[in-house]
N, C-alpha and C positions, 0 to 999 in steps of 0.2 A: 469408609468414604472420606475423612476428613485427610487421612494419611493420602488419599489420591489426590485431592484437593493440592495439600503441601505440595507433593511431588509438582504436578501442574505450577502452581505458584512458585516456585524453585527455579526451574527452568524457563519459564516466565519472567523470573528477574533478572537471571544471568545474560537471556538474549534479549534483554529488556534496557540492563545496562549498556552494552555494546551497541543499541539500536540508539538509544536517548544518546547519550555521550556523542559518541559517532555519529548519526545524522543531526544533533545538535549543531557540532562542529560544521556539517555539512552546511548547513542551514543558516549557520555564523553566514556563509557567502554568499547569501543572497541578496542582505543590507549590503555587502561589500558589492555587490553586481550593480546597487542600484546607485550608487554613489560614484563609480569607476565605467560601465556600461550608458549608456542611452537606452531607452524606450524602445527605438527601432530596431536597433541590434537585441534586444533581451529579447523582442518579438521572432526574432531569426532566430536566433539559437531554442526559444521555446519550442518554436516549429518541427524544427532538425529531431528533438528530442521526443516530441508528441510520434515523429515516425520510427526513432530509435527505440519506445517503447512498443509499438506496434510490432515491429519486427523480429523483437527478443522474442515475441508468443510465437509468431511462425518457426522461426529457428527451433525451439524446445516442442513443439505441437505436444504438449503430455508428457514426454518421457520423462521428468522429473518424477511428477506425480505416481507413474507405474511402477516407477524404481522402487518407491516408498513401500508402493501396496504390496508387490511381491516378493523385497525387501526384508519386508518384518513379517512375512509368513514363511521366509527359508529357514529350516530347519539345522542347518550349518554352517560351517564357514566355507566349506565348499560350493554348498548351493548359493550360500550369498556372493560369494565372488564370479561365480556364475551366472547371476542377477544384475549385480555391475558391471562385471565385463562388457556383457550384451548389450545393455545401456549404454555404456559411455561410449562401444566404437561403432552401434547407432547415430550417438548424436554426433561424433566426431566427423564421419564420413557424409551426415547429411548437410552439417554448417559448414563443409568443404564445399560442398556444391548449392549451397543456398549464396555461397560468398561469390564464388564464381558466377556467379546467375547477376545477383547484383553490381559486380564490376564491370559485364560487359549491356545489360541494361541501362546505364549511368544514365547516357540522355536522357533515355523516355522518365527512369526516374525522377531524376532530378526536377524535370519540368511539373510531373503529377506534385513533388514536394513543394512544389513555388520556390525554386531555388534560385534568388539574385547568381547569374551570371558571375559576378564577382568573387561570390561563395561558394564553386561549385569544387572549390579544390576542400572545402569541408568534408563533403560524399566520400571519399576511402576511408577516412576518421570513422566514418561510422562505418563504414565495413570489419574494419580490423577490431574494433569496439564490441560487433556482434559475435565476432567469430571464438574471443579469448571471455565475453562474459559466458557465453553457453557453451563451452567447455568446463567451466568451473563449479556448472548447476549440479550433475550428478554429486560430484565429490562433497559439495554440501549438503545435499541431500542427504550423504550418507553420515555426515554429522550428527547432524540432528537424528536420524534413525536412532543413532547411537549412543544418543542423549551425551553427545561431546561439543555441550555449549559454551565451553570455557574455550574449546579452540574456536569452533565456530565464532564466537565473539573477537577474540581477540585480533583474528585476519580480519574481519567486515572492519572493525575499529581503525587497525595501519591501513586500509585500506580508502576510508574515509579521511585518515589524516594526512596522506601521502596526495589524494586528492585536494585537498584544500591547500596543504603547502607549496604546489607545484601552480595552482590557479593564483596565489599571492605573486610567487616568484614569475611566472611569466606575467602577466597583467601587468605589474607594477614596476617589474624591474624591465620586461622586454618587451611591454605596448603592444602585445600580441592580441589584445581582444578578444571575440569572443572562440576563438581559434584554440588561445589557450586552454578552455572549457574539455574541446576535446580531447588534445592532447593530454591534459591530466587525468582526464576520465580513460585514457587508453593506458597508459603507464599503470593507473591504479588496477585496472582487468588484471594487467598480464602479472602485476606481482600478485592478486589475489590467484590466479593459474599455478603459480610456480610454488607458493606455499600451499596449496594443497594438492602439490604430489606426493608429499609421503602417504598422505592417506588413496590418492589415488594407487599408486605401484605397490600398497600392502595390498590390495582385492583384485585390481585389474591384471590380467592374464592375456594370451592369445588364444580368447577364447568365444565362439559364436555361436548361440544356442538356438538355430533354426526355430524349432515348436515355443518357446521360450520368446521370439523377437514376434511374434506373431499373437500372443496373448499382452507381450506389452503394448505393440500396435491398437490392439482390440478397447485395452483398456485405457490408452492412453489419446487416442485419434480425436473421442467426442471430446477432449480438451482443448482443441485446437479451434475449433468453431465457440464452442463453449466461451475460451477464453481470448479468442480475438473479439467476442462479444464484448466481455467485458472490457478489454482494453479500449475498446472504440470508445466505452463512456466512460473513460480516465482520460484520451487523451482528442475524442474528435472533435470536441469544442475548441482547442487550440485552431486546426486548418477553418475550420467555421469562421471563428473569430477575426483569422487573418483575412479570408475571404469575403466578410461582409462589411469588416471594417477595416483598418489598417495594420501595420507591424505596432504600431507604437500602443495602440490600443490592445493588444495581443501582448504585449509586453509588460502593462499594468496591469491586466487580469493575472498572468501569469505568475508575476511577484507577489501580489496579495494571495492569488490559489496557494502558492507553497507555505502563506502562515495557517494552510489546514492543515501541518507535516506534525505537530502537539497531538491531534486526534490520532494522525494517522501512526505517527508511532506507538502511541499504544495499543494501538488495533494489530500494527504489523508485527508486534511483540509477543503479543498473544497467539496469533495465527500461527509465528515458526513452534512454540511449546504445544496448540493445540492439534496439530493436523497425527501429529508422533502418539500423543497421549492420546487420544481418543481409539486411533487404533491398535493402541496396545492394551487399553480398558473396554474394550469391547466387546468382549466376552465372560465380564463378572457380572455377577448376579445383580448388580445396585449400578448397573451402567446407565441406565436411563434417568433414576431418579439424580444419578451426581449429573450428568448432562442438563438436568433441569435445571439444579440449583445454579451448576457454572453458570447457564443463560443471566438468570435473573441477576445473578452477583455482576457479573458483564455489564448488562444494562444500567445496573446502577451506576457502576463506576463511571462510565462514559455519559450519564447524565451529568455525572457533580462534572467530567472533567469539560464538558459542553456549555454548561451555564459559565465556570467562572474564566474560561477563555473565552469565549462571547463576548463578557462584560468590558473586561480589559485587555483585550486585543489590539484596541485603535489608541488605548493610552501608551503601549507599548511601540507601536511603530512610530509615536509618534514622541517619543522620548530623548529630548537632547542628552546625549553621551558628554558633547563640546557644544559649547556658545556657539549656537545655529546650527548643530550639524545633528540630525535626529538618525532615531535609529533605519529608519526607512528614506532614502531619497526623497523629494519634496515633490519630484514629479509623479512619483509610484503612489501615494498615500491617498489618492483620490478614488482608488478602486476597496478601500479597505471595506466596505459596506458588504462584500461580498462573503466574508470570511462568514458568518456565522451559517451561513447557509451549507460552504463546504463541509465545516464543520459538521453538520447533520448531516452531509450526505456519509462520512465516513465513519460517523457513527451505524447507520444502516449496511453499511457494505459491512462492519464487523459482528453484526444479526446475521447478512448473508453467509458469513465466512464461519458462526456457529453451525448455522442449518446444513451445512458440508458433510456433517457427522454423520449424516444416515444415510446421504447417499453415496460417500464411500465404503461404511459398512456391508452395504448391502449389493456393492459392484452395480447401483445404478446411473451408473456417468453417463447414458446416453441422453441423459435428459435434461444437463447440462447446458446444451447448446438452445434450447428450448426457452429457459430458463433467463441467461443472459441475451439471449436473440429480441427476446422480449424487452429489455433493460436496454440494448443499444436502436432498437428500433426510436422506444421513448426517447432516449434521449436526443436523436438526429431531429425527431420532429419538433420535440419543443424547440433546440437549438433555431431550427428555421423560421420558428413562429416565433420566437422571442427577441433572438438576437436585433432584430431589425428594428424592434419595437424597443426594447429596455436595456438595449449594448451587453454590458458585461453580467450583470442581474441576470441576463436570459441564460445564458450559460449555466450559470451557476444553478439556478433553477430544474435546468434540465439533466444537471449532473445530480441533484437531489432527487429528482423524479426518479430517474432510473434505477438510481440504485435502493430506494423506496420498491419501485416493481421486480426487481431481483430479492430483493432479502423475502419476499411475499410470497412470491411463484416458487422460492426454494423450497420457504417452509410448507407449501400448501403438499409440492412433491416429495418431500422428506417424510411427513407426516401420515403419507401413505402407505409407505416401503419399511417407517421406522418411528413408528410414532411415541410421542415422549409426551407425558402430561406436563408440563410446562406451569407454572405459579403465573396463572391469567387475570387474574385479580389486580399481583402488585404491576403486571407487564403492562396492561392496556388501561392502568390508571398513570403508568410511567410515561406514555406515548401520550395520552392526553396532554397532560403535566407540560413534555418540551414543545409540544406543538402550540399550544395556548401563551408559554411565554419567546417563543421566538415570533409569534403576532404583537406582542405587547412588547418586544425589544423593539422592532421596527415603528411601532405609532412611535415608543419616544426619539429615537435614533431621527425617523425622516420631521420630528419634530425639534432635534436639537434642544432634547432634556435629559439626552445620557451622563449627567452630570454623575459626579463619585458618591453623592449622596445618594441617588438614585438606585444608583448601580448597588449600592451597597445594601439598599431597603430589597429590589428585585430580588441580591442573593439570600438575604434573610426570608424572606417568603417562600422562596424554593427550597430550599434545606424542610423550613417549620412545614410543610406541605408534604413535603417526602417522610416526616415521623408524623404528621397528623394521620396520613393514610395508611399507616402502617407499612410503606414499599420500606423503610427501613426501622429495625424492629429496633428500641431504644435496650431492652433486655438484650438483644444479639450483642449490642454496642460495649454495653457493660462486661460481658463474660470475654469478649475480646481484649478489652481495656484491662481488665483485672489479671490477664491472663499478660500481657504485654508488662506488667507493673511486675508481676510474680517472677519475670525473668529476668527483669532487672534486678 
């Protein structure tokens, strides 16, 4: 087991590195949007983007995911090239006519997006955007199958670099606004496209496997409702927002949302090592009990990394780099209140994205859509019922909600089809634990006592709480420690 662990943790770090680094860098631009952008325009372009992640789901409806599953059950390289062929000239011929759909839609689009008039020459940007990122899906797909995380990282990495260099140079040097967003985010697709053809033209053939496109179909369809579910509660609070209040206020949620990207990169790190490991460890004898353990080790980790960005998150946005110029625009800093909430919600979605385990093992994706239907249902509603009452808070809230009721409805349908004894003791003494001090962050917070002193007693109590309960076992600590000293 531990030797799987390693493996796991290995791969884990290599697209771990390329994800921190690289959306680091990414993320460098956001202070940079907020210092260079307005309010108004960050609110439009968050818009643009709330639909441009919408849309990736429709483009791919599943087919990544079936690639995977049928993928790593081919018995050759024949059969796997078999596998991808059918795949990629699936997605190829349907983003041909997904693009076409939305080029000669434009009006009615663009009106359903609230598209300023002004902006509407933005609209092909994101066509051409969707059409070269979902082309690039299978090929990485087959990456990671392939446990080829050193290439996989390295393209996402020029790929994020080549984005932020091109957002610098246009913005600054050519006053393109938020215009230039797209166009580097277009540039960066189509180099991510063109370095992975070699891997593409090593498996792709002129090859079309009737029976074969019709079990990816089968397996891959309940991901399409599944996961426009989910994307509705990553990005319908954006249109919400703009709708019930303004761009400019859509524009401050939006900036403060992205400092949840510390959580979500470790979450989104683990997700591309996990989804490969689990079903290639899925048929040893000790698959459930390491499944258990990964849970718990997870949990832990994304508490420590929840409490101490919590604390000092608003010390950090609000950090002069130069005499008066902080790290976050001075008009953005007013929604940071919001961040510790994100934060919990993506910890939850990465409980969601463990509980995946059983029902891909077990081919039951139609209950997917079940699942998250649930998760965006919650979070429309609260959105409605909150926004109007507590603006940006409401949001956030509801994005916590939902994905609260997804990670819950996963595991309850996981649990039937594939059930894992789980360490319930250190779990639901761990969920107490963050829920208890993200109420007593907020008394001091809406109290204006988050002082360093403070901050610094709340992380002492958290840590001494997690070994008084035994969620972390001080003997574990030690054999790990001795064991890190002994390599040295």
């Amino acid at each position: 087991m531990k030797e799987k662990i390693k493996e796991l943790t290995k791969d884990t770090a290599i697209y771990g590195i390329s994800t921190i680094v690289g959306r680091f860098i990414g993320f460098i631009i956001v202070p940079f949007y907020t210092h260079v952008i307005n309010t108004t325009d960050f609110g439009i372009y968050s818009n643009i983007y709330a639909y441009l992640a919408f849309l990736n789901i429709v483009y791919i409806y599943g087919i990544d995911a079936a690639f995977l599953k049928f993928s790593s059950i081919a018995v050759n390289d024949s059969e796997k090239s078999r596998v991808f062929s059918t795949s990629f000239w699936t997605v190829f011929v349907s983003s041909l006519l997904f693009s076409l759909l939305l080029y000669f839609l434009k009006p009615s689009v663009s009106i359903i997006m609230e598209l300023p008039e002004n902006y509407l020459y933005l609209y092909d940007y994101l066509i051409y955007i969707l059409f070269f990122d979902t082309l690039a899906l299978i090929p990485f797909a087959y990456l990671r199958l392939q446990r080829k995380a050193l290439s996989f990282a390295l393209i996402k990495f020029i790929n994020i670099m080549l984005f932020l260099l091109l957002n610098i140079v246009l913005i600054v040097g050519y006053k393109m606004g938020i215009e230039a967003i797209l166009i580097s985010n277009l540039v960066a697709s189509i180099f991510s496209f063109v370095a992975l053809l070699p891997a593409t033209t090593k498996y792709l053939k002129l090859v079309f496997d009737k029976i074969l496109f019709k079990r990816i179909l089968k397996f891959g369809i309940p991901y399409l409702p599944a996961s426009m579910g989910a994307m509705i509660v990553q990005v319908i609070d954006r249109p919400l927002v703009l709708a019930m209040t303004n761009s400019a206020t859509l524009g401050i949620y939006q900036a403060n949302y992205k400092l949840g990207i510390f959580m979500m990169l470790f979450v989104s790190m683990f997700q591309y090592a996990w989804q490969p490991f689990f079903l290639n460890n899925a048929k040893e004898k000790e698959a459930k009990e390491l499944f258990s353990k990964i849970f718990t080790l997870f949990l832990i980790s994304t508490s420590m990394i929840w409490v101490i960005l919590t604390l000092f998150v608003e010390d950090f946005v609000k950090f002069q780099f130069l005499p008066g110029v902080s790290i976050f625009g001075t008009a953005y800093i007013s929604g940071v209140g919001i961040v510790p909430i994100i934060l919990l919600g993506y910890l939850f979605h990465g409980l969601y994205i463990n509980f995946t385990a059983g029902i891909y093992i077990e081919e039951k994706t139609k209950y997917f859509p079940l699942v998250t239907l649930a998760g965006a249902v919650t979070n429309v509603v609260i959105n409605l019922l909150l926004i109007p009452e507590i603006g940006i808070y409401g949001a956030a809230l509801a994005t916590l909600a939902s994905y609260l009721v997804m990670s819950s409805g996963l595991f309850i349908v996981s649990q039937n089809f594939y059930h894992i004894e789980y360490e319930f003791r250190k779990i639901i003494s761990l969920l107490i634990l963050l829920f208890t001090s993200i109420f007593v962050y907020y008394l001091l917070f809406l109290n204006n006592l988050l002082t360093i002193p403070y901050k610094i007693l709340f992380l002492s109590i958290f840590m001494t709480i997690l070994f008084a309960l035994k969620i972390i076992n001080i003997r574990e600590v030690k054999i790990i420690l001795n064991r890190i000293i002994k390599r040295r």
